[in-house]
C-alpha positions as CSV (number, residue, x, y, z in Angstrom):
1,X,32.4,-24.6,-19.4
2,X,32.8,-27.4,-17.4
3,X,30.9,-30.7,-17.8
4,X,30.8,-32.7,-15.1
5,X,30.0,-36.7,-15.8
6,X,30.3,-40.7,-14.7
7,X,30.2,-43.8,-17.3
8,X,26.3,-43.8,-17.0
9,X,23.7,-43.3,-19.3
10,X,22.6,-40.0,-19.1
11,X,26.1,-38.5,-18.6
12,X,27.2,-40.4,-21.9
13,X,24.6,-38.8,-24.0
14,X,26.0,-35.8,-22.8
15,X,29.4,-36.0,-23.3
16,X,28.8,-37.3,-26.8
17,X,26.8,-34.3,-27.7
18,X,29.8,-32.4,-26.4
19,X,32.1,-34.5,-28.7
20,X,29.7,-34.1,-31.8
21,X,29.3,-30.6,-31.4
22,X,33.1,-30.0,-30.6
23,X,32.0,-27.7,-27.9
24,X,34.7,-26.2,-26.0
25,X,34.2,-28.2,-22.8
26,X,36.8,-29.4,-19.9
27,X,35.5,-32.8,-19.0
28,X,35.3,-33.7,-15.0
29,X,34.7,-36.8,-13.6
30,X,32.5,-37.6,-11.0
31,X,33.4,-40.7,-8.7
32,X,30.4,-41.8,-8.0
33,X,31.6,-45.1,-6.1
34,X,33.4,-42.9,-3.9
35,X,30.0,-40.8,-3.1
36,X,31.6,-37.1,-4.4
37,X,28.1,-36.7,-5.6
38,X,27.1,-36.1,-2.4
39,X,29.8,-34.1,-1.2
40,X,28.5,-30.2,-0.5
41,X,30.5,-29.0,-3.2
42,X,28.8,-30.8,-5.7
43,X,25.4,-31.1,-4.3
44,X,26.0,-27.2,-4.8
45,X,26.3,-27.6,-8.6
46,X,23.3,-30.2,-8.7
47,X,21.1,-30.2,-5.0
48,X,20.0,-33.8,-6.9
49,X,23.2,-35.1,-6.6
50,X,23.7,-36.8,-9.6
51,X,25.1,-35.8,-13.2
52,X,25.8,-35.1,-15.6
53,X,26.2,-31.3,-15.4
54,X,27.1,-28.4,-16.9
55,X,28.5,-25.4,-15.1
56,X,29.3,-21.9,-17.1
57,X,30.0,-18.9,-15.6
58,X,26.3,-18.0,-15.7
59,X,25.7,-20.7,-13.3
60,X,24.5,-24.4,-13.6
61,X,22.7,-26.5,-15.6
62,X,21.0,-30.1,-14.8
63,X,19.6,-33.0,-16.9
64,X,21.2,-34.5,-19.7
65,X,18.6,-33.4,-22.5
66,X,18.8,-29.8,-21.5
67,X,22.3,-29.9,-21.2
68,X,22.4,-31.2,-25.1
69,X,20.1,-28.4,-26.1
70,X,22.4,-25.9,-24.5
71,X,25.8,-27.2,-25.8
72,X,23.8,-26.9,-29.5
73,X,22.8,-23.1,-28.5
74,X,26.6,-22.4,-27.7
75,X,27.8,-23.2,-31.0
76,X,24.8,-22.2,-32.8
77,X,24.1,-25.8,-34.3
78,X,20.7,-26.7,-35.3
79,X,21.3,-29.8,-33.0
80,X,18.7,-28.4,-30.4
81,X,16.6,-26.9,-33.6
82,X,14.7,-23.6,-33.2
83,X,12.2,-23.6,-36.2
84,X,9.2,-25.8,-36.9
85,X,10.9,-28.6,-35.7
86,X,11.4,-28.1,-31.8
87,X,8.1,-29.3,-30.9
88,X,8.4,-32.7,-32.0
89,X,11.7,-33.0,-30.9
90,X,10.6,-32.2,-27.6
91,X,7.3,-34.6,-28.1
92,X,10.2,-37.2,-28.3
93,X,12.2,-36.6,-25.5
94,X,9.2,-36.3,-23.3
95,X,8.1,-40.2,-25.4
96,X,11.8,-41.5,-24.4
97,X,12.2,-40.7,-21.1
98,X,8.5,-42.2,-20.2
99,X,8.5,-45.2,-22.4
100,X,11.6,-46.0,-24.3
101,X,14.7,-45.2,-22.8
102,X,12.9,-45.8,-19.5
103,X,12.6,-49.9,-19.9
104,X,16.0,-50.1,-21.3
105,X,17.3,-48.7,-18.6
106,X,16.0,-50.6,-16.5
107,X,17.5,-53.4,-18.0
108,X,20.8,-52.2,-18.2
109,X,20.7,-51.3,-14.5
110,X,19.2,-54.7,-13.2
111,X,21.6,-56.6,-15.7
112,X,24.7,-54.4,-15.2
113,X,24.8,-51.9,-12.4
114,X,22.9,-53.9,-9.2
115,X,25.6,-57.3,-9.5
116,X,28.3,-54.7,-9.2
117,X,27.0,-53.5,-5.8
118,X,26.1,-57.4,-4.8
119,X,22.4,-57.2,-5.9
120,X,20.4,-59.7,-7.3
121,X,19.0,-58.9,-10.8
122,X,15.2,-58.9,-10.4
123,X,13.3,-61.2,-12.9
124,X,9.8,-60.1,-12.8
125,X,11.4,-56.5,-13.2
126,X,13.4,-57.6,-16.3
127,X,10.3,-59.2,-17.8
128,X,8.4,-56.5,-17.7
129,X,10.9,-53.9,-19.1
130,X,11.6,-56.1,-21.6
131,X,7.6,-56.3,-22.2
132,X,7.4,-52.5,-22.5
133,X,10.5,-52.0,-24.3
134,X,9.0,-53.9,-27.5
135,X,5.6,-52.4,-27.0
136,X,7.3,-48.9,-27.2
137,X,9.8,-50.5,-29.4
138,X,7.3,-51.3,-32.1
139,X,6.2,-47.7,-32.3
140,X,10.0,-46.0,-32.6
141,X,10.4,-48.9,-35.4
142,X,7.4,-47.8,-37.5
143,X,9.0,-44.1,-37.1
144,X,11.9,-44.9,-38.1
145,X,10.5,-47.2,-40.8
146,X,9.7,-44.0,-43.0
147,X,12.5,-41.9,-41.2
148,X,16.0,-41.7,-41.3
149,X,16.2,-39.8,-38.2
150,X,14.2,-38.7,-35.4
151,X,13.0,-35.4,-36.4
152,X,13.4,-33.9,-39.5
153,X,16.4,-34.5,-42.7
154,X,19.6,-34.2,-39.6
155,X,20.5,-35.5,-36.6
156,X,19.2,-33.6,-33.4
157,X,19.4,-34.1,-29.3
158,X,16.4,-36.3,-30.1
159,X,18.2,-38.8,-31.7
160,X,21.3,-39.2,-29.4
161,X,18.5,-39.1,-26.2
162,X,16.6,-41.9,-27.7
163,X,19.6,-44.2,-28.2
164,X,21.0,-43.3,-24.8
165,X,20.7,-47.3,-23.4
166,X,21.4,-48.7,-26.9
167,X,25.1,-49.1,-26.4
168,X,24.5,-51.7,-23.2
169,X,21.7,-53.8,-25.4
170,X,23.6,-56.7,-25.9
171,X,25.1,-56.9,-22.1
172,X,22.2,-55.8,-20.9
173,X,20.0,-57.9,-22.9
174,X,18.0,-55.4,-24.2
175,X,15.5,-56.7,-27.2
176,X,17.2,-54.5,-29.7
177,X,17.6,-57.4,-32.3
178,X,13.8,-57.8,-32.9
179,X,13.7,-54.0,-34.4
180,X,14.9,-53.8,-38.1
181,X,14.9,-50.3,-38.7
182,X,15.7,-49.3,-35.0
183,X,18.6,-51.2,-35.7
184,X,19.7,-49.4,-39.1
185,X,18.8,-46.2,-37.6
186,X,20.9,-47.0,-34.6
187,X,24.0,-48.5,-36.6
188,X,24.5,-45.0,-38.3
189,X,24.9,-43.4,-34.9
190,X,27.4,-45.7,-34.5
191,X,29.5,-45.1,-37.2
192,X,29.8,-41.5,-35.5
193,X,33.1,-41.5,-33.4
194,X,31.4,-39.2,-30.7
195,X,29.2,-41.3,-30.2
196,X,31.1,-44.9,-29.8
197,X,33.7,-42.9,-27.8
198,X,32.3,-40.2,-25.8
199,X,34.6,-40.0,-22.5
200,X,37.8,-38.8,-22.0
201,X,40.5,-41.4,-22.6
């Protein structure tokens, strides 16, 4: 398998589910500053033109989440869970990508990405990210309150999907600090090695 990917937030959640897993993956890098992403032999892999993805011999695959559910199925990890549990994992990656994940990456692309292409960050944009993140915020941090993971006893793709922007908070001034048990949650994700390092050196 090959897994295709940039230093960006959804390819990082992928490649540190690769890691985790210890999936037998060959990392490629995709320069998006160069535009290979819209070369025809990668729009070919992905007709959206962005990554990360995975390509097998069966074909294709495109999305991050999906991408984490199917490097669980290939080593038969309860990652991506088959029982009881894979509705509400899935009522959480649908909640992140809406609402969570969604505001705070918005702030780490208006605080970090747009000055390295000469933009201007936008501060009515950043105000009300940061408004939505701690609305959504609050409701991850009552969760969590009475949770020591997303979704059941162990870690699933829920977890690593709803702390994909979480490793920017500080640079991208994301309100992490007013969320006491996101925080605690979040710290012992950290302490996972896939997770603070999940590119190729």
């Amino acid at each position: 398998m090959k897994l295709y990917y940039c230093e960006t937030l959804n390819p990082r959640k992928a490649c540190a589910a690769a890691r985790f897993l210890q999936a037998d993956v060959e990392f490629v890098r995709v320069d998006l500053a160069s535009g290979e992403q819209r070369s025809a032999e990668f729009l070919a892999l992905n007709p959206n033109g962005k990554v990360p993805v995975l390509q097998e011999d069966a074909g294709t695959l495109w999305e991050a989440n999906a991408i984490m559910c199917r490097l669980s199925d290939t080593v038969a990890s309860d990652f991506w869970p088959h029982d009881h549990r894979q509705i509400d994992v899935l009522r959480w990656l649908s909640w992140d990508a809406s609402h969570f994940t969604r505001h705070g990456a918005t702030l780490w692309f208006e605080t970090m990405i747009k000055p390295l292409f000469g933009g201007e960050p936008d501060a009515a944009v950043i105000e009300d990210a940061k408004t939505s993140f701690r609305l959504h915020g609050r409701v991850l941090d009552d969760h969590l309150a009475i949770n020591r993971v997303a979704v059941g006893k162990t870690l699933t793709v829920a977890d690593f999907a709803l702390a994909a922007a979480l490793p920017y908070a500080t640079a991208a001034d994301i309100p992490l600090a007013e969320f006491r048990h996101i925080q605690k949650w979040y710290a012992r994700l950290e302490e996972l090695d896939a997770w603070q390092n999940p590119f190729p050196a």
